[in-house]
N, C-alpha and C positions, 0 to 999 in steps of 0.2 A: 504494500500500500504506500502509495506516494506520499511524502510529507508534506501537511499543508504550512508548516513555518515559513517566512518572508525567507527570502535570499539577503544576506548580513550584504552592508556595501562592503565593497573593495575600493578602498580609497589611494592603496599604493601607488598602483597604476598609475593614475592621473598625478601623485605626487612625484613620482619617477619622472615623468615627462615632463613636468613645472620645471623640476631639478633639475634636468639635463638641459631644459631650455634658459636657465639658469647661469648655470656652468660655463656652458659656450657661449652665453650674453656679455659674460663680462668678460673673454678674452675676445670677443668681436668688439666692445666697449674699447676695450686696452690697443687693438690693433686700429681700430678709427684715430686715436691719437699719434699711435706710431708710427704708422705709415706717411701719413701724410709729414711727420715731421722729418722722417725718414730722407723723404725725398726734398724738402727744405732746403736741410743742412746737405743736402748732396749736390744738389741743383741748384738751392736760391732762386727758383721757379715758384711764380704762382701756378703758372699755367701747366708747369708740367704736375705738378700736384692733381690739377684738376685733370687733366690727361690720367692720370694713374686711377683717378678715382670713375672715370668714365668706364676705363678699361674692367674693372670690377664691378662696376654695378650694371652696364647693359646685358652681358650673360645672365647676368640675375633676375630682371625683366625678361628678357625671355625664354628663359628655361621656366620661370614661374606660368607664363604664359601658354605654356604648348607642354607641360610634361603631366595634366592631367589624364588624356586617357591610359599613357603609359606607369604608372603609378595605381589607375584601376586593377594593369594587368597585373604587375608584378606586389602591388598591396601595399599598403602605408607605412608599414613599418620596416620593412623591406628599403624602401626607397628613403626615408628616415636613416635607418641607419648608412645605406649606400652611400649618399651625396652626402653627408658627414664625414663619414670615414674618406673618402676621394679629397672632403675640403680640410681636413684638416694636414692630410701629405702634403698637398701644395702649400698650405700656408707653413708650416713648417719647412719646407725646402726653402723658403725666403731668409731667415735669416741665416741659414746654414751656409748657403752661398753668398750673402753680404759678409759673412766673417771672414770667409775664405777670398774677399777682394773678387767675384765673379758674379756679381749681379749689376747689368747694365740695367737704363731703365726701359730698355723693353723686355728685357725678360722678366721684370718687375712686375710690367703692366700683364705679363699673359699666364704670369703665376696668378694673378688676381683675378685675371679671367679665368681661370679654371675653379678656381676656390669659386667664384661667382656662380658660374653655372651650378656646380653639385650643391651648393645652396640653393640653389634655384628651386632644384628636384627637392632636397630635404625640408626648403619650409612650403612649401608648396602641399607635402605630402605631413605637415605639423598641424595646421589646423583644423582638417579634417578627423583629426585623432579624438578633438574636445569634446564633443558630442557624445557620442559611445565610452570611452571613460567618464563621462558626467553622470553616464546612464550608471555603468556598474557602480560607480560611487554614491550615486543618490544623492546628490547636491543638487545643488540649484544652478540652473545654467547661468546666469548671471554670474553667482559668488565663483564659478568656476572659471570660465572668462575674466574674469576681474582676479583673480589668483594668476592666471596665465597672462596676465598683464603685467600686474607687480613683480611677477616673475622678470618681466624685460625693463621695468622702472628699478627695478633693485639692482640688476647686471650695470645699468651706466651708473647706478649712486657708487658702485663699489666699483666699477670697471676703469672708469674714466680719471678719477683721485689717483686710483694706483698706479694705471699708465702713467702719469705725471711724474709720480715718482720711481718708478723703473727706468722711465726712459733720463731720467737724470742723474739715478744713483747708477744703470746696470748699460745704460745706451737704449735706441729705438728697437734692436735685432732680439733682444730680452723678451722686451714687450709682445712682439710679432709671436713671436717662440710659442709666451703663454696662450695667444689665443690657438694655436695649431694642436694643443695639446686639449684644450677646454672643448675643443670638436671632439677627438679620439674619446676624453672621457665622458661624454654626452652619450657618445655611440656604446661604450660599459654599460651605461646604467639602464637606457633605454632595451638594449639588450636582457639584462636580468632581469629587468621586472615588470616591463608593459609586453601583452601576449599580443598574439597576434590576431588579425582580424578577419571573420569570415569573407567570402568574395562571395559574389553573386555568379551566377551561369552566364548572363551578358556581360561581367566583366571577367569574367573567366576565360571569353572567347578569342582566338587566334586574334593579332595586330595584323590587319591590314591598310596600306597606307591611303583609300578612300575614306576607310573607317574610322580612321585615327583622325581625321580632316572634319567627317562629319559630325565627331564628339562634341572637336573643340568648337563646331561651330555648332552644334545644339545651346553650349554652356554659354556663346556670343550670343544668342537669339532671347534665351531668358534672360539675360542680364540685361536687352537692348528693351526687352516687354516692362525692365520694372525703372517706371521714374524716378524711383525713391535711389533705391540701388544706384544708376546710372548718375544721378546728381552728388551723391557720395562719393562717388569716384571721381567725378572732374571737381570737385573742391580737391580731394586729397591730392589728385595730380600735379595740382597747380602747388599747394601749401609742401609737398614732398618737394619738388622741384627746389623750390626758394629753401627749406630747409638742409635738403643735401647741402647746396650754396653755404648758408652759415655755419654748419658743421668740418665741413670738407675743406673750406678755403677760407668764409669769412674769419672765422673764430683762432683758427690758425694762424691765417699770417696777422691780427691782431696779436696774440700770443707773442708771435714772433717778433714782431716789427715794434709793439709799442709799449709792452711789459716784455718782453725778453725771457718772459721764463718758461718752460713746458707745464710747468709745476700749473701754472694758470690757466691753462688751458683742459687739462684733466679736471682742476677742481672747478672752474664755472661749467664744466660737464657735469660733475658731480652734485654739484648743487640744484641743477636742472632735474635730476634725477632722483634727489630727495624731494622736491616739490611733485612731481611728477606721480612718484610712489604714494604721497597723502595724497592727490586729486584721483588715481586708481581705487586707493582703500578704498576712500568715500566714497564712489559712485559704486562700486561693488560691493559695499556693505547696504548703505540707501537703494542700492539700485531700483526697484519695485517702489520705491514710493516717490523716487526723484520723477519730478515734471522733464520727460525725456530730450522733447524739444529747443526748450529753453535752457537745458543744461548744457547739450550738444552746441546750440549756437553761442552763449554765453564764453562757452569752454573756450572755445575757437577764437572768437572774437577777442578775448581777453589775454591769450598767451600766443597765440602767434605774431602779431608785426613789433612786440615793445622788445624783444632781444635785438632786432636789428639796431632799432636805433638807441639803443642801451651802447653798442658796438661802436654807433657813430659821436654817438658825444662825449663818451668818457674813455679816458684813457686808464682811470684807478681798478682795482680787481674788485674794491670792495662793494660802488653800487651796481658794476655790471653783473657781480655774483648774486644780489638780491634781487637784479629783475630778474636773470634766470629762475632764480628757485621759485617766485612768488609766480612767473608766467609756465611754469613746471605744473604747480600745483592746480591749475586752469586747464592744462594742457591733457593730464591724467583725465580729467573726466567724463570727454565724449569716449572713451575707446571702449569699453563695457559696453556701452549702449551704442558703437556699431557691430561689435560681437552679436550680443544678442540679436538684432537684427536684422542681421546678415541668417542668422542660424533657424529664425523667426519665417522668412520668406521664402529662404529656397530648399525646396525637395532633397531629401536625403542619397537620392540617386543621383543626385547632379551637384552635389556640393563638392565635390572633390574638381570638377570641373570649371562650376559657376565662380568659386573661391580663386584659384588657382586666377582665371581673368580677372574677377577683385583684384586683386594685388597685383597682378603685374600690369592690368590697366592704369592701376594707384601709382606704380612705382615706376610709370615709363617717364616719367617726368627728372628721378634722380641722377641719371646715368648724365646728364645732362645739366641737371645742375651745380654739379661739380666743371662742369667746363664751360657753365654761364660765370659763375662764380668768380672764377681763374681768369676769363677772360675779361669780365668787369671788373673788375680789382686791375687787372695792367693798365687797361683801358684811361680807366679816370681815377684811380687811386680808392684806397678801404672805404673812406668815409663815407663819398659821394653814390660807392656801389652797395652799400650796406643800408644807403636810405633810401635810392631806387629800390630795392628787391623789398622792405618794409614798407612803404609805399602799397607798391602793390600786392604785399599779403594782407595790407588793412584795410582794403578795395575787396580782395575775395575773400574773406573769412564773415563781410560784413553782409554776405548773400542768403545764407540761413534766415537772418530777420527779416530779410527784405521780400522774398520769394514765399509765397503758399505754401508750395509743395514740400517743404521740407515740414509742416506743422505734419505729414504724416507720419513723422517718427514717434506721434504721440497715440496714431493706433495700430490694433495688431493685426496683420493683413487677413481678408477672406478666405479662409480654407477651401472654398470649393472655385477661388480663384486659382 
């Protein structure tokens, strides 16, 4: 006779995969510092800076882009672990060969492409995971989303400090090292303790290349059907864009050029990302009772355009460190609440699909803004391109209020839609 007792949750799972996403957060945290300072102090390049950074993030767009139906076939955890393991050799072969005096900066730039691409496959094949772990856990999809957030708000509070101080006590090639290694041990843990996931018979079926075509264009058709969706995305494209910029190039050659220290640049990373991690808590703890709409535009509006020009007017660390953390903590609080909605609208059979275009639709904007960035900065100098690009993140962030159609964040979509 069958037991009628509940099934206990399993909560490991999902904490294995926070952890691991964790883990490799904060030496991709450490290497966003290094690298770019990396190639500074080698070059004295903005631009080639922002060249390195192109060269690393468009594989990452489109591997995010095109590696869902192949991740159906081969499984999530599978391709998790895969493009992990692959990103973390190349990144680790970087400083192995800067020590040994053999790394030109194009072999720089196609070590980062490769680490890009198998990231590409690995987070592509990450949040599809949340769902089904949420289930065997018995949490609430929110608090669970909002945990895998703070997850990557807690990787730059600690990631980006420490780079600062690595690359000053041990050099940039230190730094690079640890994040090669926070892949490989991602890839451990994800290993030991999240199981793996049934496949369906339609994804089970042989790859053929009309197939494979007509996937990702199923998971284009839904995403083009939902207005909600699709206006998510071209806000984030444009704010992705302008942020790679301040990250990649702005924040840097400030660092560089007008406080002189790396140590500055890690900790107003850092600071970002303890504000960041309280605007996560909160909206993952409130989540269900926060007014969704106005939290998400609010959030936006209030933390994206004041780093830039925090950049342009002061040269001190100490008020450009308190607009970061204070537009951190603004910044944490829409992401919960496009998790959940994301998770909310689209079918369970196409979310490994429709996601996969989320993000790399979101992210086709980055790859590029590390080489808008580089090239306004040479252009007309920090100041003048840092209140350009603020400018207009304070033009698109101010769309949410202004536009209707984003008040649909506040209901939860038709199921027989």
């Amino acid at each position: 006779m069958a037991s009628s007792e509940p099934a206990r949750p399993r909560r490991l799972p999902l904490f294995a995969l926070v952890g691991a996403y964790l883990v490799s957060g904060i030496g991709t945290a450490m290497s966003a510092v290094a690298i770019p300072w990396l190639v500074l102090v080698t070059t004295g390049s903005a631009a080639a800076t922002g060249l390195v950074g192109f060269a690393q993030m468009a594989p990452y767009v489109v591997f995010q882009a095109a590696s869902g139906p192949l991740i159906d076939r081969i499984g999530l955890r599978r391709a998790f672990l895969a493009g992990n393991a692959l990103a973390g050799c190349a990144v680790c072969a970087i400083p192995a060969l800067y020590t040994s005096g053999a790394l030109p900066l194009g072999l720089l730039a196609g070590l980062g492409a490769i680490a890009g691409a198998a990231r590409g496959v690995a987070d592509s094949a990450t949040t599809p995971m949340i769902p089904p772990l949420t289930t065997l856990a018995q949490t609430a999809t929110e608090r669970a989303i909002g945990l895998y957030s703070a997850a990557n708000r807690t990787a730059m509070l600690v990631g980006m400090p420490l780079a600062g101080v690595v690359v000053a006590v041990a050099g940039p090639a230190t730094a690079v090292l640890a994040d090669g290694v926070s892949f490989l041990a991602g890839v451990a843990v994800v290993a030991a303790a999240v199981p793996a996931f049934p496949r369906s018979a339609a994804r089970a079926a042989p790859m053929r290349l009309r197939g494979f075509f007509g996937e990702l264009g199923e998971g284009l058709r839904f995403l083009r059907s939902d207005r909600l969706l699709l206006g998510v995305v071209a806000l984030v494209v444009v704010t992705n864009l302008l942020d790679e910029a301040l990250t990649s190039v702005f924040l840097p050659v400030w660092a560089h050029d007008r406080v002189h220290q790396p140590e500055a640049l890690g900790l107003v990373g850092g600071l970002s990302g303890v504000g960041m991690l309280v605007g996560v808590s909160i909206a993952a703890w409130l989540g269900p009772r926060l007014p969704r709409w106005l939290t998400f535009a609010l959030g936006n509006l209030l933390s994206a355009a004041p780093p830039f020009f925090a950049l342009a007017g002061w040269d001190a660390l100490v008020p450009v460190g308190i607009v970061f953390a204070a537009c951190g903590v603004f910044g944490g609080m829409p992401n919960p609440i496009i998790g959940a909605v994301q998770f909310e609208r689209i079918p369970e059979h196409l979310q490994t699909r429709v996601l996969g275009a989320i993000k790399a639709s979101a992210w086709v904007g980055v790859p590029f803004g590390a080489l808008l960035g580089g090239a306004l900065t040479q252009a007309v100098g920090l100041a003048w391109a840092v209140s350009l690009a603020g400018t207009l993140m304070l033009l698109v962030t101010a769309a949410p209020l202004v536009f209707p159609m984003w008040r649909q964040l506040d209901r939860a979509p038709d199921p027989a839609a």
